[in-house]
C-alpha positions in Angstrom: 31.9 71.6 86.1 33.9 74.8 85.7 37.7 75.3 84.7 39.2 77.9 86.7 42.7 79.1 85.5 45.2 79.3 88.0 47.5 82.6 87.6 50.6 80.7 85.8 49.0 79.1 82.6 51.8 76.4 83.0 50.3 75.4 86.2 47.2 74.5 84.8 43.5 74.8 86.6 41.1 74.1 89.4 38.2 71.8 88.7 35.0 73.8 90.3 31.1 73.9 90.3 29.5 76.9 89.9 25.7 77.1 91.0 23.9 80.0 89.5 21.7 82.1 92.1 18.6 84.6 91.2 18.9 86.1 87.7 18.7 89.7 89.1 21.6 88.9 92.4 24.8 91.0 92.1 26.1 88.5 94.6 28.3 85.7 94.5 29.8 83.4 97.0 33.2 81.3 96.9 33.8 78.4 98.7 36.9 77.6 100.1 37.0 73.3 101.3 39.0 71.8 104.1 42.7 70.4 103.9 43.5 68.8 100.8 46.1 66.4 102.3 43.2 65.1 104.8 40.7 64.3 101.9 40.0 68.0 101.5 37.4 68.8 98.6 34.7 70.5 97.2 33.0 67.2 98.1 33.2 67.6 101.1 29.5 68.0 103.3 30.4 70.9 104.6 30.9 72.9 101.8 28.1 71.4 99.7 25.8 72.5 102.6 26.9 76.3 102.1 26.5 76.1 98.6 23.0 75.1 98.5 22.1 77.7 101.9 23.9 80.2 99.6 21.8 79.5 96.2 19.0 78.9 98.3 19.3 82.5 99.6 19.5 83.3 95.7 23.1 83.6 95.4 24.9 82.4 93.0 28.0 79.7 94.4 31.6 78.3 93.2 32.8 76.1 95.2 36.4 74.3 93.9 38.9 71.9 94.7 42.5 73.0 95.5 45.3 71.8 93.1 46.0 68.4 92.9 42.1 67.0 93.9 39.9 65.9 91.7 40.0 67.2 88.7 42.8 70.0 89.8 45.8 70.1 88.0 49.6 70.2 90.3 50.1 68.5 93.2 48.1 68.7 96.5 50.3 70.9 99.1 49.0 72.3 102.6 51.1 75.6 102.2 49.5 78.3 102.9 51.1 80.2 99.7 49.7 77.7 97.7 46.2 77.8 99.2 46.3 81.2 98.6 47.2 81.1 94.9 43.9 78.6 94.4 41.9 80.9 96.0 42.7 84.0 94.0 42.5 82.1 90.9 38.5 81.0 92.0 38.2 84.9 93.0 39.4 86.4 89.7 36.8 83.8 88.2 33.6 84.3 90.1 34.3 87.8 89.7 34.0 87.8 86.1 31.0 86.1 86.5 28.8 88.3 89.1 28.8 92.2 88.8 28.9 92.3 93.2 30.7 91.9 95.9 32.2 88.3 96.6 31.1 86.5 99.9 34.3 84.7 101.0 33.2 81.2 102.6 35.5 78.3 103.7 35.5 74.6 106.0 38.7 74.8 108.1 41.9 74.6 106.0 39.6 76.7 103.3 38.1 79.2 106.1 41.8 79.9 106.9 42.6 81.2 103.6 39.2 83.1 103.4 40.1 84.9 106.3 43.5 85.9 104.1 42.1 86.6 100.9 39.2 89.0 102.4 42.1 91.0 103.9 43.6 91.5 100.5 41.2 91.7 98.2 38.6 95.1 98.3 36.1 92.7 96.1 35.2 90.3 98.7 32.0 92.1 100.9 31.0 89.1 103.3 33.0 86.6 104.9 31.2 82.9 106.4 33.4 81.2 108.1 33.2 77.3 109.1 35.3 75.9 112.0 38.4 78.3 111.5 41.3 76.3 113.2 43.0 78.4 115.5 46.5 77.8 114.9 46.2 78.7 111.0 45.1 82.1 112.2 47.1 85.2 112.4 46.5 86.7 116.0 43.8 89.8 115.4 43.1 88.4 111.7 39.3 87.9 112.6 38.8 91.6 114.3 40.6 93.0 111.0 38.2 92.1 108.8 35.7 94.9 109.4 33.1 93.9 107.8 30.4 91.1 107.9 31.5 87.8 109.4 29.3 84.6 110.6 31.7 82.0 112.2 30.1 78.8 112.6 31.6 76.3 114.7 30.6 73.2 116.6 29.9 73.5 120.5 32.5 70.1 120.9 35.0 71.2 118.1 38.4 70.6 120.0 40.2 72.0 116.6 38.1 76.0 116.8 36.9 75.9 120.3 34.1 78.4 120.9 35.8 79.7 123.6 38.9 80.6 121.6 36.4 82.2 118.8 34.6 84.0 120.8 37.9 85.5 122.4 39.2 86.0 118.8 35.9 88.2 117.8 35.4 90.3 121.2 35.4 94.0 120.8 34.8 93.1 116.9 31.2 94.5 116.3 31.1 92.9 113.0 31.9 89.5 113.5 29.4 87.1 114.6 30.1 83.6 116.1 27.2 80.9 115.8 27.8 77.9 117.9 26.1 74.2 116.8 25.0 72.2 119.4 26.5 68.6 119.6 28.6 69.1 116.1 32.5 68.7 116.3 35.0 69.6 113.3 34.0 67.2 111.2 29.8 68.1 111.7 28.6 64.6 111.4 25.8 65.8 114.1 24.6 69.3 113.5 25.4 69.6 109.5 21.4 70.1 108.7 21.6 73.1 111.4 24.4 74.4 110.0 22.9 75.2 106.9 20.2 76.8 108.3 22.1 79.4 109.8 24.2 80.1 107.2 20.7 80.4 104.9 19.5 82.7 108.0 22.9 84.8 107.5 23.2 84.6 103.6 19.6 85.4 102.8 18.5 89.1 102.6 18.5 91.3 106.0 20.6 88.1 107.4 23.7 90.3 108.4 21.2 92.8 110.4 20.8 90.3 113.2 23.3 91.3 115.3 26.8 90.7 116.9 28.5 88.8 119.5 28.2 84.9 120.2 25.1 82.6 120.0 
């Protein structure tokens, strides 16, 4: 377990797990978990797959838990402002850690603020994206991002319909959308093929393979 200091010392800090990758990768990837108010943690399947396709694909990983889960200090809060604030705190720490870019990941609630903190923050190189729930996304926020992005959803997920994705990403030559066959939101079916493609993505010459929908 990791303590990651959140910006105002009086608030406290995030209870995390950092992974460590290949001695010689620059790398490091951040992993954001779903809603905290739904039994939203770094716990959570989801995000334990990416962390061990990322450190399988010899990158180091920090996954955390949002204020007031687990460990967290503060009380647990869905607003946006707040999910923000956690993940530039576990930024500012994996980037003391690895000399690289920062590959911003996140499940749902936690891609959502991804998808914010990559347009912010020049450190952040990659973005993986799991089951991005459409109505926590700024129209255009997924074409903005120009640079690599893998978006991951499940082929019945009624929360980040392919469709919707796919629609979101068109005309964006650096976005990717991966669909899982069978796997909702919640990827009790289709978790072990998840991680595969992320490893696929994550691992060296991964973002190479191309554009568009699969």
């Amino acid at each position: 377990m990791v303590a990651i200091a959140l910006r105002a010392p009086e608030e406290g800090a995030l209870e995390g797990v950092y992974q460590a990758g290949d001695a010689e990768q620059p790398l490091g990837a951040l992993i954001a978990p779903p809603h905290p108010l739904y039994g939203g943690s770094m716990d959570s399947p989801v995000a334990n797959e990416l962390a061990y396709a990322s450190v399988r694909a010899g990158i180091p990983a920090l996954r955390f838990n949002w204020r007031g889960v687990g460990a967290s200090t503060g009380v647990a809060s869905g607003e946006a402002r707040d999910a923000d604030a956690d993940y530039a705190a576990a930024l500012a720490h994996l980037a003391e850690t690895v000399p690289g870019k920062v590959i911003a990941c996140g499940y749902s609630f936690g891609a959502a603020a991804a998808i914010r903190a990559a347009l912010l923050h020049p450190r952040i190189g990659r973005v993986l994206l799991v089951a991005p729930p459409g109505p926590l996304l700024e129209p255009g926020a997924l074409r903005a991002l120009e640079r690599p992005t893998l978006i991951l959803t499940g082929a019945d997920d009624r929360l980040a319909p392919p469709r919707a994705l796919a629609a979101e990403i068109e005309d964006a030559p650096h976005a990717r959308l991966d669909v899982i066959p069978e796997a909702d939101h919640f990827f009790v079916a289709g978790l072990a093929e998840l991680g595969r493609r992320a490893y696929a993505w994550l691992a060296p010459g991964g973002t190479r393979s191309g554009s568009g929908t699969r």
